[in-house]
PDB file of N, CA, C and O in Angstrom:
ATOM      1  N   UNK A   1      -5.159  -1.574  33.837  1.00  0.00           N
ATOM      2  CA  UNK A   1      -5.331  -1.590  32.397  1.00  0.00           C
ATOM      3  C   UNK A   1      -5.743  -0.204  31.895  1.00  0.00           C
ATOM      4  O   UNK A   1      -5.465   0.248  30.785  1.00  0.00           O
ATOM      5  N   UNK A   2      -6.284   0.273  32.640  1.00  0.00           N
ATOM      6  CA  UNK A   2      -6.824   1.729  32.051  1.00  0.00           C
ATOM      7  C   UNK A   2      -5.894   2.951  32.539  1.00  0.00           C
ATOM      8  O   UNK A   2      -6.030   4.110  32.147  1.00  0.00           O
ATOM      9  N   UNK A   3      -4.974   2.524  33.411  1.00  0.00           N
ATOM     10  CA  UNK A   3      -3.890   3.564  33.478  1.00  0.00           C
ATOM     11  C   UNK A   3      -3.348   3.449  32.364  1.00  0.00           C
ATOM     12  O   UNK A   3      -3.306   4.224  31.409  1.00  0.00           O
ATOM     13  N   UNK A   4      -2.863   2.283  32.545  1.00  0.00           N
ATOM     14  CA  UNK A   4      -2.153   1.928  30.561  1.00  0.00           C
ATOM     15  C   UNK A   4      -2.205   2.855  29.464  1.00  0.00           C
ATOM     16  O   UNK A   4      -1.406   3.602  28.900  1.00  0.00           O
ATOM     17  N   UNK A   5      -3.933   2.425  29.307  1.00  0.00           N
ATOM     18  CA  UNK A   5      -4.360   3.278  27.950  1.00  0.00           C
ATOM     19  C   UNK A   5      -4.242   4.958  28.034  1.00  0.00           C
ATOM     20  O   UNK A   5      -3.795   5.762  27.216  1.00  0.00           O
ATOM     21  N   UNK A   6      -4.749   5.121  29.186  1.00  0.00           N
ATOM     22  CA  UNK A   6      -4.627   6.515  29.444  1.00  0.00           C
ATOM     23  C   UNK A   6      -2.957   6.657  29.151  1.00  0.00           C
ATOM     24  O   UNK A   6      -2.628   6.961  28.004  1.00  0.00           O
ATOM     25  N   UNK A   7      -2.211   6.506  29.870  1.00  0.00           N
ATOM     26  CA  UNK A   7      -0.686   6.951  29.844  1.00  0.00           C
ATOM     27  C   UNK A   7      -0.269   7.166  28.130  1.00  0.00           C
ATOM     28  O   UNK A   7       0.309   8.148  27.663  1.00  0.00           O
ATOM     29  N   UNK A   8      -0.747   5.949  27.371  1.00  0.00           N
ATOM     30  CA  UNK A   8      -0.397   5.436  26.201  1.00  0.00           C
ATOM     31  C   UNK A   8      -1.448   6.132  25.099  1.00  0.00           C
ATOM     32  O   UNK A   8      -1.204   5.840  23.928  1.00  0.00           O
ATOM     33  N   UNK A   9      -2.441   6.903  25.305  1.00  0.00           N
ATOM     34  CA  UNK A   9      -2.906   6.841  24.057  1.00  0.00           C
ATOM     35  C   UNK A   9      -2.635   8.065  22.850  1.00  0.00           C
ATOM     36  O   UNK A   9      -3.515   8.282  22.016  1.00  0.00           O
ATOM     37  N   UNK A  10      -1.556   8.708  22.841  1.00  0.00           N
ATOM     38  CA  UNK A  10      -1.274   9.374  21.788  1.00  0.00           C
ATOM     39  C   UNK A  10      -0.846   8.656  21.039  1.00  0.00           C
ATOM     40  O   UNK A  10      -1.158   8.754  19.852  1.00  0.00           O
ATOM     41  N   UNK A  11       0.261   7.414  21.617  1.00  0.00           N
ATOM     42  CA  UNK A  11       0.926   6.049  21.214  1.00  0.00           C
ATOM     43  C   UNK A  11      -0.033   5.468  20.320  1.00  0.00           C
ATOM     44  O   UNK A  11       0.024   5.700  19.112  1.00  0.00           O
ATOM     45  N   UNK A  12      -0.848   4.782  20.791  1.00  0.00           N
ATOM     46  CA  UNK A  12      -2.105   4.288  20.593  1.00  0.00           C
ATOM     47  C   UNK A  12      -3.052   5.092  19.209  1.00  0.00           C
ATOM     48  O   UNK A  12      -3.583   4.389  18.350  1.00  0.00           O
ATOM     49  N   UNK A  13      -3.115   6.122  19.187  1.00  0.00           N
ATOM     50  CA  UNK A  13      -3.858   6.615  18.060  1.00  0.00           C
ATOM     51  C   UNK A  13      -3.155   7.368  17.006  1.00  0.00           C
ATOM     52  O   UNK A  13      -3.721   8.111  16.205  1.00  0.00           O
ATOM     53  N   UNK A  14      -1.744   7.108  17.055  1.00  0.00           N
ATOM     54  CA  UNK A  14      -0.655   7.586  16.063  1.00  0.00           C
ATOM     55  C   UNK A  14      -0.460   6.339  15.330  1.00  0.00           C
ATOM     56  O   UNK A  14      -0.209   6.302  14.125  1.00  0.00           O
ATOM     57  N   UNK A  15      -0.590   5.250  16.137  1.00  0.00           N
ATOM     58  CA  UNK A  15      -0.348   3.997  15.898  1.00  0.00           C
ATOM     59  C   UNK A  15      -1.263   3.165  14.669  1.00  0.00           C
ATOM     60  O   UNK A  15      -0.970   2.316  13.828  1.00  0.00           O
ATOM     61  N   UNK A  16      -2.713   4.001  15.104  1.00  0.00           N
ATOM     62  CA  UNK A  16      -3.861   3.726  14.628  1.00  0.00           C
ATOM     63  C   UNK A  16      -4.040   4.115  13.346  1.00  0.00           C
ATOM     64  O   UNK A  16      -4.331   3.353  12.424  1.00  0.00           O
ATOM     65  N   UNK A  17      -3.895   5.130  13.274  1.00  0.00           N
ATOM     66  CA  UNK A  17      -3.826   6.170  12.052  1.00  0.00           C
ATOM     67  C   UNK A  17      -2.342   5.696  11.562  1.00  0.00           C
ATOM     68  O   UNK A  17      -2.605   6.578  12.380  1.00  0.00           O
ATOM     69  N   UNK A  18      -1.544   5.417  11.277  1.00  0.00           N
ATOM     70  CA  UNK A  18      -0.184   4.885  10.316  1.00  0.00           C
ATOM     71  C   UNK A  18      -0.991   3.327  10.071  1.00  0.00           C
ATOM     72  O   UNK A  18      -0.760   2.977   8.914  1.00  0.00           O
ATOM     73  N   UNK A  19      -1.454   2.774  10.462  1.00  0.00           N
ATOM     74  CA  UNK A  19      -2.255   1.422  10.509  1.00  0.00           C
ATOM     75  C   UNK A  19      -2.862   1.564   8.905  1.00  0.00           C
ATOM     76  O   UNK A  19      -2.542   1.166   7.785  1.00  0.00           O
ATOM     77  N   UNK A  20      -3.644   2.162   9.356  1.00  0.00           N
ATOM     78  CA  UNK A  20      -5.440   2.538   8.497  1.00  0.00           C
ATOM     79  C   UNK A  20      -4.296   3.120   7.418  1.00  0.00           C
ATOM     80  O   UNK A  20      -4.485   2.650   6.297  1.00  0.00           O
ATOM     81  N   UNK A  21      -3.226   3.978   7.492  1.00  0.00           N
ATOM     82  CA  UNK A  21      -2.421   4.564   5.810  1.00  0.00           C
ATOM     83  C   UNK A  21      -1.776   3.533   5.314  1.00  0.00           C
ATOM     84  O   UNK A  21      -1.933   3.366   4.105  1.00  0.00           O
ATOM     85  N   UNK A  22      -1.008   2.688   5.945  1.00  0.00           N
ATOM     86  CA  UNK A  22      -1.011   1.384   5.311  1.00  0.00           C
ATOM     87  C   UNK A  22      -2.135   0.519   4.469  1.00  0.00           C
ATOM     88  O   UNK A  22      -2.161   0.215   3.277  1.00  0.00           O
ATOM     89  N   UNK A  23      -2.696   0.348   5.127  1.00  0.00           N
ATOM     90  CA  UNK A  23      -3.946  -0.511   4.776  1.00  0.00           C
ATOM     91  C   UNK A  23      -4.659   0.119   3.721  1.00  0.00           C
ATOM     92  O   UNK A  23      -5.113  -0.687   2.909  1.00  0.00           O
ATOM     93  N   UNK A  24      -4.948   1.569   3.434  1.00  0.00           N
ATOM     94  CA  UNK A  24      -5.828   2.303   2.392  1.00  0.00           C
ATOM     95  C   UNK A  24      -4.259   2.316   1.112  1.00  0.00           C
ATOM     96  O   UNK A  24      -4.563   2.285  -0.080  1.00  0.00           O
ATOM     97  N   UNK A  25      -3.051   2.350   1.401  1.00  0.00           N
ATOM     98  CA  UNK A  25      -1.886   2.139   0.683  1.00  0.00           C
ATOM     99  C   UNK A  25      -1.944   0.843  -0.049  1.00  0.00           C
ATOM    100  O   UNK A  25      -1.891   1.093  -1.253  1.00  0.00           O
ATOM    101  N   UNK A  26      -2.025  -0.362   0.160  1.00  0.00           N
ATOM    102  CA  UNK A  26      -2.180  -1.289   0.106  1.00  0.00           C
ATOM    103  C   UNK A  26      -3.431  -1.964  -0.300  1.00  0.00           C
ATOM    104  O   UNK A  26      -3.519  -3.189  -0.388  1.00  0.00           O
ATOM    105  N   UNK A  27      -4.588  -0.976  -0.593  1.00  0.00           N
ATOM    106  CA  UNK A  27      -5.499  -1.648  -1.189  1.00  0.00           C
ATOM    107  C   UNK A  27      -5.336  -1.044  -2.663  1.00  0.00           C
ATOM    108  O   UNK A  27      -5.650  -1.575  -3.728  1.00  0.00           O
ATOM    109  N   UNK A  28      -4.790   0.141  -2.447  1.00  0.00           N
ATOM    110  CA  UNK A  28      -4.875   0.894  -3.649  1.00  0.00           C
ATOM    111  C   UNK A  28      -4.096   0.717  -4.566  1.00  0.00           C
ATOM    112  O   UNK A  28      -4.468   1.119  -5.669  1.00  0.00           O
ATOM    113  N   UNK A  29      -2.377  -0.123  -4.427  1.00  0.00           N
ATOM    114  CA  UNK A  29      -1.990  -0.641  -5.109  1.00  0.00           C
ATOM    115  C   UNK A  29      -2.467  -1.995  -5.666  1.00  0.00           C
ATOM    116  O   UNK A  29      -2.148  -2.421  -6.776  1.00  0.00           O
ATOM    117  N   UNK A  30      -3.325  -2.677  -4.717  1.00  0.00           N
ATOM    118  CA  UNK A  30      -3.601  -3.954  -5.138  1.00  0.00           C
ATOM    119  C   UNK A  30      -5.059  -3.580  -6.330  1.00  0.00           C
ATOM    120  O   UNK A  30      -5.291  -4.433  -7.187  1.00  0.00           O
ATOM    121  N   UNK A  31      -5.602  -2.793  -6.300  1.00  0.00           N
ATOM    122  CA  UNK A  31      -6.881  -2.460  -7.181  1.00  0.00           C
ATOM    123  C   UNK A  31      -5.910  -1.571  -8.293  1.00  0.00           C
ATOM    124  O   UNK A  31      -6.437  -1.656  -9.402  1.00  0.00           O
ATOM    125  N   UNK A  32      -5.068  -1.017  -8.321  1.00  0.00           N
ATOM    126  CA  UNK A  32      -4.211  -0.763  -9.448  1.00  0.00           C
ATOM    127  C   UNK A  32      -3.833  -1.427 -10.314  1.00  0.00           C
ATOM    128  O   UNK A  32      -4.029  -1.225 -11.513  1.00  0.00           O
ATOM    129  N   UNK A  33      -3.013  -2.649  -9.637  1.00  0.00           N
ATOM    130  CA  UNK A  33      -2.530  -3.712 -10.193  1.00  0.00           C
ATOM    131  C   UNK A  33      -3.416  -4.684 -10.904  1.00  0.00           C
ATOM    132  O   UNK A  33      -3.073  -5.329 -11.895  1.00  0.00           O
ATOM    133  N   UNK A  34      -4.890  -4.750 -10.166  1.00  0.00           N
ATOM    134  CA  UNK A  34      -6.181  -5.322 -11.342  1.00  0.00           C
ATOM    135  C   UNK A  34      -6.343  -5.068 -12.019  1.00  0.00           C
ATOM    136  O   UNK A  34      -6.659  -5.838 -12.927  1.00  0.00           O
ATOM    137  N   UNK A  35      -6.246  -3.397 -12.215  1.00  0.00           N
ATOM    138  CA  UNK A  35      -6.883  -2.843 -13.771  1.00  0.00           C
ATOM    139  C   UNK A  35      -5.506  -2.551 -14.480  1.00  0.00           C
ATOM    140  O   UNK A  35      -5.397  -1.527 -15.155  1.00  0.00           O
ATOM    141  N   UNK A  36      -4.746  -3.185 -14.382  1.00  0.00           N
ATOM    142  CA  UNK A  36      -3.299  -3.197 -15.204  1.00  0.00           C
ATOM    143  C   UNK A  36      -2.721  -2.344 -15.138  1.00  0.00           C
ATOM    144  O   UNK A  36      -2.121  -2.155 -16.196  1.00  0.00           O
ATOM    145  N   UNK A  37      -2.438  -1.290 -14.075  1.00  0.00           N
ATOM    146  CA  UNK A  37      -1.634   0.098 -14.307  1.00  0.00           C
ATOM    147  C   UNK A  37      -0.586  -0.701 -13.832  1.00  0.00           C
ATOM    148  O   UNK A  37      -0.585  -1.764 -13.213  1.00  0.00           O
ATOM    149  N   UNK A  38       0.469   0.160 -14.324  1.00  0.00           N
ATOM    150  CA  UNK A  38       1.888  -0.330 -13.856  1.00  0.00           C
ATOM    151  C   UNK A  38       2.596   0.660 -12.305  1.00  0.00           C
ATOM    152  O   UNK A  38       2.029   1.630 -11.802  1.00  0.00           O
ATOM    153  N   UNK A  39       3.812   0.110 -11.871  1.00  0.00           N
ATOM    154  CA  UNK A  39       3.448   0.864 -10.380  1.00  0.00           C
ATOM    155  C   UNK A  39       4.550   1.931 -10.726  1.00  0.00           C
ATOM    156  O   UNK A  39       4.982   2.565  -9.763  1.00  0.00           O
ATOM    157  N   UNK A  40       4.980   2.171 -11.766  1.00  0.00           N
ATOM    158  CA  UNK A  40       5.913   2.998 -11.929  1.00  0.00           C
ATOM    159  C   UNK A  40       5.407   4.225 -12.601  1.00  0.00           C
ATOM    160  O   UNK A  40       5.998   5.302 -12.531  1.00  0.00           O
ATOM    161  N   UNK A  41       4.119   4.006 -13.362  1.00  0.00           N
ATOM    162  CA  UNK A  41       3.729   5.156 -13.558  1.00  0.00           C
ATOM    163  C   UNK A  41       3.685   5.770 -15.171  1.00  0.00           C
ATOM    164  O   UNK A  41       3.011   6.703 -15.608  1.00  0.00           O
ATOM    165  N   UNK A  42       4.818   4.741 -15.990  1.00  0.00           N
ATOM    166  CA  UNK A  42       5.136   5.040 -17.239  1.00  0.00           C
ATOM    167  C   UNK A  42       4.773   3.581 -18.127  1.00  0.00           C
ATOM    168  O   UNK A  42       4.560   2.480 -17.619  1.00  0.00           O
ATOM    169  N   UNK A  43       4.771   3.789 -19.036  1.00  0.00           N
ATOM    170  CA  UNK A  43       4.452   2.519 -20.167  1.00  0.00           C
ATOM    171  C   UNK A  43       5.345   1.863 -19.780  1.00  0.00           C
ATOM    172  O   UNK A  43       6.420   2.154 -19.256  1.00  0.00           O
ATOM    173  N   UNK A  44       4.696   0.577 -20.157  1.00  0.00           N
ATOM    174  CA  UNK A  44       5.895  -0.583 -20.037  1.00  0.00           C
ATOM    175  C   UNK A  44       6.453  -0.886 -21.718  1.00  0.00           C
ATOM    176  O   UNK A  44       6.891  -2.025 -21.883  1.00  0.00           O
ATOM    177  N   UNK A  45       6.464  -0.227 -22.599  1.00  0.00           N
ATOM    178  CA  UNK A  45       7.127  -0.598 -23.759  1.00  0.00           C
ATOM    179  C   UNK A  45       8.384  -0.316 -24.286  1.00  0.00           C
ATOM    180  O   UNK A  45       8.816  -0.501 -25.423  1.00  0.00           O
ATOM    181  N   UNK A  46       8.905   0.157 -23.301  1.00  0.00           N
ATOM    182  CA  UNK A  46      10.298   0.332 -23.644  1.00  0.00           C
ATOM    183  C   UNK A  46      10.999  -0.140 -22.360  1.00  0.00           C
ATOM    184  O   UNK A  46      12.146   0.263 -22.166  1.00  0.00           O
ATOM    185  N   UNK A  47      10.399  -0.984 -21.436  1.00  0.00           N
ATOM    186  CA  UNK A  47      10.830  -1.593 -19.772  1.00  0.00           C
ATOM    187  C   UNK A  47      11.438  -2.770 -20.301  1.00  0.00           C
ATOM    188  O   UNK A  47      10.801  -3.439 -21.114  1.00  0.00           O
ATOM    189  N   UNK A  48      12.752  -3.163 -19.899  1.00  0.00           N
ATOM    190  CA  UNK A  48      13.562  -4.409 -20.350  1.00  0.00           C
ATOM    191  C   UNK A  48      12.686  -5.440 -19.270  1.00  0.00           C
ATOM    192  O   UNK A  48      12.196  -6.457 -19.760  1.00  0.00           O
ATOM    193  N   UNK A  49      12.558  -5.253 -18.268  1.00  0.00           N
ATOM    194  CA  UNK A  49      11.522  -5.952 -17.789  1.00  0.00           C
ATOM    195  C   UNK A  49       9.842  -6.059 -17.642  1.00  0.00           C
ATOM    196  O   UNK A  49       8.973  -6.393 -16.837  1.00  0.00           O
ATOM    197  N   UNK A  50       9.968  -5.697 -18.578  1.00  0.00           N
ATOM    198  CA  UNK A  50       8.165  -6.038 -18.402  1.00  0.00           C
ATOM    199  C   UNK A  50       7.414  -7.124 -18.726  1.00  0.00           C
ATOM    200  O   UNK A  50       6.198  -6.940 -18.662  1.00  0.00           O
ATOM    201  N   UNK A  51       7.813  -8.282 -19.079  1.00  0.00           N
ATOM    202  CA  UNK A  51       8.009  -9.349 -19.302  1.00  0.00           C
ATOM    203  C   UNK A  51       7.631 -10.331 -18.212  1.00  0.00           C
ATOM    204  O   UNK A  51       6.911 -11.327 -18.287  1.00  0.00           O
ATOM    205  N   UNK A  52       8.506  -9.641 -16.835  1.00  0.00           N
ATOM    206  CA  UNK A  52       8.403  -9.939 -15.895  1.00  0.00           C
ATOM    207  C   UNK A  52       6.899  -9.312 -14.628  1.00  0.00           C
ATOM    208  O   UNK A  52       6.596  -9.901 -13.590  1.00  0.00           O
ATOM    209  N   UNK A  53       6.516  -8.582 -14.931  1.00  0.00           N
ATOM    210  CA  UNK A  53       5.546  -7.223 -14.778  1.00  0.00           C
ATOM    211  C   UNK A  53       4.310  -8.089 -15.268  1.00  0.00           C
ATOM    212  O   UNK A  53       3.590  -8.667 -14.453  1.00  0.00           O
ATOM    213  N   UNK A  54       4.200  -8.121 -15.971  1.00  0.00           N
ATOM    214  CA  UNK A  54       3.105  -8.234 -17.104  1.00  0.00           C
ATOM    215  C   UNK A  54       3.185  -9.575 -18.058  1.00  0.00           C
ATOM    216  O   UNK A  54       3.436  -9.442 -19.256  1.00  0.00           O
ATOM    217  N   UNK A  55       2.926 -11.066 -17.386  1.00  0.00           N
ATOM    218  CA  UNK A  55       3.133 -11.953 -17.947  1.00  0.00           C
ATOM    219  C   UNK A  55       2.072 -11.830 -19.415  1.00  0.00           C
ATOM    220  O   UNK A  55       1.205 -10.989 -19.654  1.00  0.00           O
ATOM    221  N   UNK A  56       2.462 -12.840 -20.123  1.00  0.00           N
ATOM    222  CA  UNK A  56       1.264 -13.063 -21.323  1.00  0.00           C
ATOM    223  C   UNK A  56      -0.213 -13.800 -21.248  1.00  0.00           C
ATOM    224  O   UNK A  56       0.025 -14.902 -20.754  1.00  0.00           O
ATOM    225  N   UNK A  57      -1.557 -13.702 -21.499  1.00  0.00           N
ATOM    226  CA  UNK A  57      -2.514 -13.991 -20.914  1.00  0.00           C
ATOM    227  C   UNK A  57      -3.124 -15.044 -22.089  1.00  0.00           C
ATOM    228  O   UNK A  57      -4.191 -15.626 -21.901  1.00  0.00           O
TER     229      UNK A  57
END
């Protein structure tokens, strides 16, 4: 088992680190999306879909 890791761990901590950028990716859109930003970056008032985006509350 510990040849393994040894052989493997650049694998292993490249792996780790793309992990953790996902995950900090993915929180940050989801805490975006709470405080109502849109993911595109521009107003939604001229978006034929925003309707879909941004139901009515």
């Amino acid at each position: 088992m510990l040849e393994f890791l040894i052989s493997n761990l650049a694998t292993i901590i490249i792996g780790a680190v793309i992990l953790v950028a996902v995950i900090l990716i993915i929180l940050k859109l989801r805490r975006d999306r709470k405080k109502g930003k849109s993911g595109c970056g521009c107003g939604c008032k001229d978006c034929p879909s925003s309707g879909v985006c941004h139901k009515a509350k």
